[in-house]
N, C-alpha and C positions, 0 to 999 in steps of 0.2 A: 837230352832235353831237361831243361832245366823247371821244378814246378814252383820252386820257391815262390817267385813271386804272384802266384797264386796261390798259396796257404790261408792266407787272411780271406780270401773270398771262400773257397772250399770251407773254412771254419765256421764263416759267418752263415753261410748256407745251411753248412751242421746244424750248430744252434738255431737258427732260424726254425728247420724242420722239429728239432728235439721239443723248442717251443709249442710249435704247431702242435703237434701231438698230445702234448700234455693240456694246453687247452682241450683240443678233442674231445680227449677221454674224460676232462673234468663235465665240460658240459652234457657229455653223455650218460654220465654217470648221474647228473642231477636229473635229467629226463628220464631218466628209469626209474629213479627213485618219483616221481611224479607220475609217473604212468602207474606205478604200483598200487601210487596214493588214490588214484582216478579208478583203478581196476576197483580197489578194496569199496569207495563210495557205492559205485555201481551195484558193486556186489548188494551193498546193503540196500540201495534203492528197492533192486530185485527183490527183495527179501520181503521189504515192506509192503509192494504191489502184492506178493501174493495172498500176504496174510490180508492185506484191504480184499479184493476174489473174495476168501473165504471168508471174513468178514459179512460183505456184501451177499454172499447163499446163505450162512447161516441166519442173517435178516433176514432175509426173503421169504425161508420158510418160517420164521417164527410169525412173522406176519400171517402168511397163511395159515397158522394155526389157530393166532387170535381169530382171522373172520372167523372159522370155523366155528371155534367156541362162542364166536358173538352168534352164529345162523342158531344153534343150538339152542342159548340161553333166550333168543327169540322167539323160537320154537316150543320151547319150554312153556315162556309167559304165554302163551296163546291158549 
C-alpha cells in the first residue's frame, strides 16, 4: 500500500493539530494569568471588608463611650 499520496494530508492535519495546540496553550496561559490577577483583587477586596468590621466596632464603641461621658457630664451639671 502505497501512503504517498496521502503525505500532504497527514502533514496538513499534523500542522493543523500542532497549531491547535499552540493556540490552546497561549489562550490558557493568558486565563491564568487573569484568574491570578482576579484572585490577587479579591484577595484585596477581602482584606479591605475586614478592616471596614473592624472599623465599624471600633465606632461603635467609641460611640458608646461618648453617651456614656455625655449621661455623666449630665449628671455632673445637675
Amino acid at each position: 500500500m502505497d501512503i504517498t499520496p496521502y503525505l500532504g494530508v497527514i502533514a496538513t492535519v499534523g500542522l493543523a493539530l500542532v497549531t491547535f495546540y499552540g493556540a490552546v496553550s497561549t489562550r490558557l496561559a493568558r486565563l491564568e494569568t487573569k484568574l491570578d490577577d482576579l484572585v490577587d483583587d479579591v484577595q484585596k477586596h477581602n482584606g479591605v471588608v475586614e478592616r471596614t468590621a473592624i472599623l465599624e466596632r471600633d465606632q461603635k464603641a467609641t460611640w458608646k463611650q461618648i453617651d456614656s461621658m455625655r449621661r455623666e457630664i449630665h449628671e455632673l451639671e445637675r
